[in-house]
C-alpha positions in Angstrom: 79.9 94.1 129.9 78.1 93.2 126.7 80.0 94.2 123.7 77.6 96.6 120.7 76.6 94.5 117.8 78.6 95.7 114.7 77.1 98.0 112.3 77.0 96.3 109.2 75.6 99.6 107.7 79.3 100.9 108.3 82.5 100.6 105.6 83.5 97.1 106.0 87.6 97.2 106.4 89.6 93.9 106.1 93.0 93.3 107.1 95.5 90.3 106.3 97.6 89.6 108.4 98.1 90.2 112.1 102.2 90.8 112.0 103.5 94.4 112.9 101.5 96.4 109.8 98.4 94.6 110.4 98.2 95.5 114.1 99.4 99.3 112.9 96.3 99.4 111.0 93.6 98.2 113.4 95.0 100.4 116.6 95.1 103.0 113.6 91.4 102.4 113.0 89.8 101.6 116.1 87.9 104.7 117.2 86.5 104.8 113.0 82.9 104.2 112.5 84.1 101.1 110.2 83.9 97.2 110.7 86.7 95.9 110.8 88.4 92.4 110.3 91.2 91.2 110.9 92.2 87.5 109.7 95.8 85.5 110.6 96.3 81.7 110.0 97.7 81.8 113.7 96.0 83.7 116.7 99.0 85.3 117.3 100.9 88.2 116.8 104.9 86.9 116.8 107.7 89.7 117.6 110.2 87.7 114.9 113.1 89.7 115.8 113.5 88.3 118.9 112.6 84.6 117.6 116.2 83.8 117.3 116.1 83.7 121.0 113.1 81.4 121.3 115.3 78.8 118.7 118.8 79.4 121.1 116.7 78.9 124.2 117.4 82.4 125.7 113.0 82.9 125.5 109.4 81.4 125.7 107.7 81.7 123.1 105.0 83.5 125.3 107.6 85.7 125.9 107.7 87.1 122.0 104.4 86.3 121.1 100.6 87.8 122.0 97.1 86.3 121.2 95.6 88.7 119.1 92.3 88.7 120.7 93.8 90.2 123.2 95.5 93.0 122.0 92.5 93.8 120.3 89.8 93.1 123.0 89.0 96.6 123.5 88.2 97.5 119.9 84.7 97.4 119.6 84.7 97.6 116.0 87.0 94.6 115.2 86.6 91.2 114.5 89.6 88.4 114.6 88.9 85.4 112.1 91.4 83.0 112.7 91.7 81.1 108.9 94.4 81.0 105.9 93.5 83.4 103.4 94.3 81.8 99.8 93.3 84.5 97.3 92.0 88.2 96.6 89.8 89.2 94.1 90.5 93.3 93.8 88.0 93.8 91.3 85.1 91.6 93.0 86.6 93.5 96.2 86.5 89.1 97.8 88.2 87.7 100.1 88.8 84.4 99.8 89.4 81.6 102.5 90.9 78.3 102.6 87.8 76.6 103.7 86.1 78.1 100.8 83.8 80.7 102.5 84.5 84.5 100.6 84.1 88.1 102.2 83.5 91.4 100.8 85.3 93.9 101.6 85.1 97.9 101.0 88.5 98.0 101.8 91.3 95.8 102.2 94.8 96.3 104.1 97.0 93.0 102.7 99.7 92.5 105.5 100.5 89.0 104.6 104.0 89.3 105.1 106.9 87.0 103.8 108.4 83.3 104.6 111.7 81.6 104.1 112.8 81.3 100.4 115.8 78.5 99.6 115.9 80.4 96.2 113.8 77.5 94.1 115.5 74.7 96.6 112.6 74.5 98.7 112.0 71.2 98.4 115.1 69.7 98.4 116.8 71.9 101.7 113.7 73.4 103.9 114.1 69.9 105.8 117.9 69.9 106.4 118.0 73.8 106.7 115.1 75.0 108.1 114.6 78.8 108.5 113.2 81.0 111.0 109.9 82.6 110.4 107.5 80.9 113.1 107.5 79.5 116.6 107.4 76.0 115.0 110.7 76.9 113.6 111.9 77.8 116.4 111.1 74.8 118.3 112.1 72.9 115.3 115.9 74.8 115.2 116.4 74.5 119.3 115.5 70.7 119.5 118.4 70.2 117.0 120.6 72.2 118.5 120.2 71.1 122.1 119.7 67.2 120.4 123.2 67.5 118.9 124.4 68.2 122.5 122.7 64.6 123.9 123.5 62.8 120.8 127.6 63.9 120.9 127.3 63.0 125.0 126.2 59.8 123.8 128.6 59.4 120.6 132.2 57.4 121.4 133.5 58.3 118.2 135.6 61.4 118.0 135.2 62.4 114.2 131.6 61.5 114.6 131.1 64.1 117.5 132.9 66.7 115.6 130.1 66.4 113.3 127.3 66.5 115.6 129.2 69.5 116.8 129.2 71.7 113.9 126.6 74.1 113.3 126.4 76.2 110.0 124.2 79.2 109.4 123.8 79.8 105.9 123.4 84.1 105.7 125.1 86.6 107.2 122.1 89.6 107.7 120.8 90.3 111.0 119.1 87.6 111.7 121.9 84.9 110.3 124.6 87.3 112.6 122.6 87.1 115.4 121.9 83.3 115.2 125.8 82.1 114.7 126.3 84.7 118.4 123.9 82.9 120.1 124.8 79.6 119.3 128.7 80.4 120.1 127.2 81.9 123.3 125.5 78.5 124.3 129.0 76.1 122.9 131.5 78.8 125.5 128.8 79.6 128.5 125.5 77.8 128.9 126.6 74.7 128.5 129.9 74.4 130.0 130.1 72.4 132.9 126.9 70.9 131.7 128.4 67.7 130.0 131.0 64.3 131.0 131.4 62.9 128.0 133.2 66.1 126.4 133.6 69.7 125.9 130.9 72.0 124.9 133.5 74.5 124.2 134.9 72.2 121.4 131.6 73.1 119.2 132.0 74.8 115.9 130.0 77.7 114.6 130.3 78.4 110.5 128.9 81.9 109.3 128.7 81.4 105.7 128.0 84.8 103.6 128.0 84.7 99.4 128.6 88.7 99.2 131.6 90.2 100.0 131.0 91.1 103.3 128.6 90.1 106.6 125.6 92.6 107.4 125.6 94.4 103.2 122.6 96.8 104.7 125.0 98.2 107.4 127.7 100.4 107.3 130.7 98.4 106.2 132.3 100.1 109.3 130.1 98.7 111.4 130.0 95.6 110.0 134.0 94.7 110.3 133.2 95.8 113.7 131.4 93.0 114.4 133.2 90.5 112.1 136.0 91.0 114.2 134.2 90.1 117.2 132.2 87.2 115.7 135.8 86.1 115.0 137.3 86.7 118.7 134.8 84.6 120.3 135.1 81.8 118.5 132.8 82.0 115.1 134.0 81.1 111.8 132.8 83.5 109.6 133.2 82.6 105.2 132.2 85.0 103.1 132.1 85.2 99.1 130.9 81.3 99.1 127.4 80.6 97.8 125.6 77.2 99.1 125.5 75.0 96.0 123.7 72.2 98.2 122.6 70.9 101.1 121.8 67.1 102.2 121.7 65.3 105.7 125.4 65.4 106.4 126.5 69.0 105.5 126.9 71.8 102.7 128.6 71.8 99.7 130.3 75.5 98.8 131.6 76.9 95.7 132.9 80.6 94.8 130.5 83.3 95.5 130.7 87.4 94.7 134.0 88.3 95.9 136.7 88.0 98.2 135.6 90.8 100.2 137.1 90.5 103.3 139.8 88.4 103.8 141.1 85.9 101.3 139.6 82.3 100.8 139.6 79.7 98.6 138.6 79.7 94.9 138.2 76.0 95.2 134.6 73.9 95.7 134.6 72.9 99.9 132.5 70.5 101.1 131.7 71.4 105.1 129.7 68.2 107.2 127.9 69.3 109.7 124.7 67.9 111.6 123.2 71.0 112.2 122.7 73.6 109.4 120.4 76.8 109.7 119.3 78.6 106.9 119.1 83.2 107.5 119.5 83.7 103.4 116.4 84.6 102.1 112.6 85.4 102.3 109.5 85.6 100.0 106.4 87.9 99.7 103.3 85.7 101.1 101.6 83.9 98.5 98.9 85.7 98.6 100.8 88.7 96.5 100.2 86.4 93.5 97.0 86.1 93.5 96.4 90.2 93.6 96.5 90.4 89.6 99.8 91.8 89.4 103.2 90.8 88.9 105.8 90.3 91.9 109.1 91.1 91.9 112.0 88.1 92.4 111.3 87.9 96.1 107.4 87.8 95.9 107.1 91.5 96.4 103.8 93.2 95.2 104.4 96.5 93.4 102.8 99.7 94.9 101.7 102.8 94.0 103.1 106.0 96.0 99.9 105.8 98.7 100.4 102.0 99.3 97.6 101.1 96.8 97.4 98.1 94.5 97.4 99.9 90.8 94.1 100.0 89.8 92.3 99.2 92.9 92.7 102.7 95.2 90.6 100.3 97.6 93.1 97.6 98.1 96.6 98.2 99.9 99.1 95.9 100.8 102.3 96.8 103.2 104.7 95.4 105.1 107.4 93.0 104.0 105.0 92.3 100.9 105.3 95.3 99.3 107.8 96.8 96.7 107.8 100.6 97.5 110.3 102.7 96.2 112.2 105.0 98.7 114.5 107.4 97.8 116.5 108.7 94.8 118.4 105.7 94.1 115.9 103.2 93.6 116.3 101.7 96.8 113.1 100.3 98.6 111.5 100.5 101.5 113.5 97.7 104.0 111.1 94.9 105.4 111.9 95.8 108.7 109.7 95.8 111.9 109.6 100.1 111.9 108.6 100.5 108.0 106.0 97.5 108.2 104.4 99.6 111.5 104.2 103.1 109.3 102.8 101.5 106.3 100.6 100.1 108.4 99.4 103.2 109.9 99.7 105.4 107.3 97.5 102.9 104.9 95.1 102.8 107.7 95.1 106.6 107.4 94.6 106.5 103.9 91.6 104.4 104.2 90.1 106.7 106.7 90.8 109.9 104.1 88.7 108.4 101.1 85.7 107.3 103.9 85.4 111.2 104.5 85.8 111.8 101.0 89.7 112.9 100.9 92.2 112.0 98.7 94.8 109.4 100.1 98.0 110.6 100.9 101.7 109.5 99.7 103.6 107.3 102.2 107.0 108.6 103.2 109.2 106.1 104.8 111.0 107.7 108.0 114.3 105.8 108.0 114.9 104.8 111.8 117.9 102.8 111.1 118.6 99.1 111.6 120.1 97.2 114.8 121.8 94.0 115.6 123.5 92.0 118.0 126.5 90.4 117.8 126.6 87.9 121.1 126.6 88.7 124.6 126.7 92.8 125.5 127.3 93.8 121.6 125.3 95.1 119.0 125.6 97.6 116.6 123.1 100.4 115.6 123.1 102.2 112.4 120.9 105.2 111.7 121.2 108.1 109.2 122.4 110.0 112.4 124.4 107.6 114.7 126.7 104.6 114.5 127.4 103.0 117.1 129.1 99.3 118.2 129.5 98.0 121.4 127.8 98.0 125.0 126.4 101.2 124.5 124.6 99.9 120.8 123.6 96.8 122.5 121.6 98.8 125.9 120.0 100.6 122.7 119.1 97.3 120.9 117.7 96.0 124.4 115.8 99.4 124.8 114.6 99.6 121.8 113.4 95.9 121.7 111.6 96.0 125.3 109.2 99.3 123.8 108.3 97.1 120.6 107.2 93.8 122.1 103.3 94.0 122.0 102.1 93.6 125.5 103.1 95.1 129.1 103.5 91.3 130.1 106.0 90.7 127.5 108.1 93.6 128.4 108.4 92.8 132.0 109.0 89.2 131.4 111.9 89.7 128.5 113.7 92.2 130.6 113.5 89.8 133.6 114.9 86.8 131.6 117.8 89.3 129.9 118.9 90.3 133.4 118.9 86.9 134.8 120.4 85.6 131.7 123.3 88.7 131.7 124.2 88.1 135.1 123.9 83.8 135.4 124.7 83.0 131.9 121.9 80.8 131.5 119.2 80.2 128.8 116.1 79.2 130.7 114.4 77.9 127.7 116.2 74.6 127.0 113.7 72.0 126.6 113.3 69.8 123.6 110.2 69.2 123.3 109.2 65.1 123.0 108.0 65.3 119.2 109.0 64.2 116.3 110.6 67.0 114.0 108.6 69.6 111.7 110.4 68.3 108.9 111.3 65.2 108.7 113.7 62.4 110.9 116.7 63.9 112.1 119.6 64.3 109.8 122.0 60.6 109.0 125.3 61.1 110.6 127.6 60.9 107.5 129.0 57.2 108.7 125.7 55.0 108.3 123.7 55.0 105.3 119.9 54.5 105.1 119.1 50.7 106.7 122.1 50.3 107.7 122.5 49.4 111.6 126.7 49.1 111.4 129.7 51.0 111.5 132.3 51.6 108.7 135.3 50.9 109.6 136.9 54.4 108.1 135.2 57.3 109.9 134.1 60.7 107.6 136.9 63.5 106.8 137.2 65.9 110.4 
């Protein structure tokens, strides 16, 4: 069936982004009489809470991402550009491309979203700790964790293998917590059995958190909840140490913001490992900068109360780029999956109100609470009404999960792979893919120095 022409007579609606707010917007607006377009550097929309899995080889990446086309193929009134956008002029109302070609808009809905920040060490530790925002990240973090497995099958040397063995997440939120599970998970169960040369089991998993605690945004309850269990099955887990750097052979530590938890050493530690992951940090999109107002310290863009850009009542931004105050206390609105979907929706809502004439509307953030899992069978679910750890929290966090994903496809496949995976203990997903690395050759083991083909004769500290 041939699709109708766009009016360009219409309001012309653009929206950055096709993440979890952008999407909210254009369901939001598809039965409007606007145009509307929709423009993502990739040409598909990525569940990133369940990335983790993609990088420990529990998922496809089919299985946590959608083409956007796709979704949207039954809104007549929308148009997907796939292209990079590099700059918004609010004034102008432009949009402003990488290849150089510009757009008008009459409204715009910036849903950029945010990347990894190593906290002005970008340059020097994105290649040895690369974080997990995209599916190339995740392909990048699960060919070096299943390549240290072949390389310590291969490796004679005992203190060498120990190395190759020992993988440090650097941040202990969600993502950082669920990350250092899975990768205990895979050391005790999917790969046991799998090797000659030695035991899987041996492996070594280092949490390292500079607060005071694992999980801050959860109920401390909750969270020594599920540092205990991190610790019962088998996961180191350091807190009050910052990362003070980061090369090819490990991470060097120093005193962070408290004891917190347990006591630990006031002393500088130096901890080699081969593989080192980094959960600490994110950044507002760069395209917040170029919006004409100043960002907060993560890259955030200040908002007024309806979502608008001050001084441009035509130009929104949500999600995990914008700053918007919530509550009494000056806390913010979290960049979680749930408020990125209502600012989303409720911007889209907004813009609809000033095409009729109204005036837009305040966004109220409805606090659904935060989840995560801790390893096999645990999670824990915080909500202004419920705590919860355990089995129970974790058939929540796989409920909740299942609605969220994007696509009937993706639903049926994910909850097909969980079961399979609950009952067999395997991760389907292992395959390292025959490329070179996203960033850069993989990391020196710490006995051979650049160019040189021999062997020391004094191995490096276990």
């Amino acid at each position: 069936m041939l699709r109708a022409m766009p009016d360009h007579a219409q309001p012309h609606v653009i929206i950055i982004g096709g993440g979890f707010a952008g999407l909210a917007a254009a369901r939001k607006l598809e039965r409007e009489r606007v145009r509307v377009t929709l423009i993502d550097r990739r040409n598909h929309h990525l569940f990133q809470p369940l990335l983790y899995q993609v990088a420990t080889a529990a998922l496809a990446a089919p299985d946590v991402a959608a083409p956007i086309r796709r979704l949207l193929r039954r809104h007549d009134n929308t148009t997907v550009i796939l292209g990079a956008v590099v700059g918004v002029d609010p004034a102008a109302r432009v949009v402003r491309l990488e290849d150089g070609s510009e757009l008008a808009y009459d409204y715009l809905i910036v849903a950029a979203g945010a990347s990894n920040s190593w906290f002005g060490h970008d340059a020097e530790w994105s290649s040895v700790a690369p974080g997990l925002k995209t599916i190339d990240d995740a392909f990048d973090i699960r060919r070096r964790i299943l390549g240290a497995y072949e390389e310590a099958e291969r490796e004679p040397d005992e203190a060498r293998r120990r190395w190759l063995l020992t993988f440090v997440v650097i941040g202990a939120g969600p993502t950082g917590v669920e990350l250092a599970g899975a990768l205990n998970e895979i050391s005790r169960h999917t790969m046991r059995q799998n090797f000659r040369n030695f035991d899987p089991t041996s492996a070594r998993v280092v949490l390292i958190e500079a607060g005071p605690r694992i999980l801050p945004t959860f109920a401390e309850k909750l969270a020594t909840k599920a540092r205990k269990r991190l610790a019962k099955t088998g996961v180191e887990v350091k807190v009050g140490l910052m990362v003070t750097a980061i090369d090819e052979r490990g991470v060097d530590l120093a005193a962070g913001k408290g004891k917190g938890e347990g006591e630990r050493d006031e002393r500088p530690e130096r901890l080699d490992a081969a593989t080192v992951l980094w959960a600490a940090g994110v950044r507002g999109a760069e395209v917040g900068k170029t919006l004409g107002v100043e960002t907060d310290r993560g890259g955030r863009v200040p908002v007024t109360a309806e979502l608008a850009l001050p001084g441009h009542p035509r130009t929104y931004v949500v999600g995990d780029l914008a700053r918007v105050a919530w509550g009494d206390d000056g806390d913010t609105v979290p960049g979680i999956a749930p408020a990125a979907i209502q600012m989303g929706a409720h911007a889209a809502e907004n813009v609809k109100r000033q095409i009729n004439g109204e005036a837009p509307t305040p966004f109220r953030y409805r606090d659904k609470g935060a989840m995560a899992t801790v390893g096999r069978a645990a999670a824990l679910v915080d909500t202004p009404k419920l705590k919860l750890f355990g089995f129970l929290a974790w058939l929540m966090w796989v409920f909740i999960h299942i609605l969220y994903l994007a696509s009937f496809r993706n639903r049926v496949v994910v909850l097909f792979e969980w079961a399979w995976a609950y009952f067999s203990w395997n991760r389907p997903g292992r395959i390292i893919l025959e490329r070179p690395p996203r960033h850069g050759a993989r990391p020196l083991p710490p006995d051979r120095a650049p160019g040189d083909s021999g062997r020391p004769a004094d191995p490096p500290p276990a």
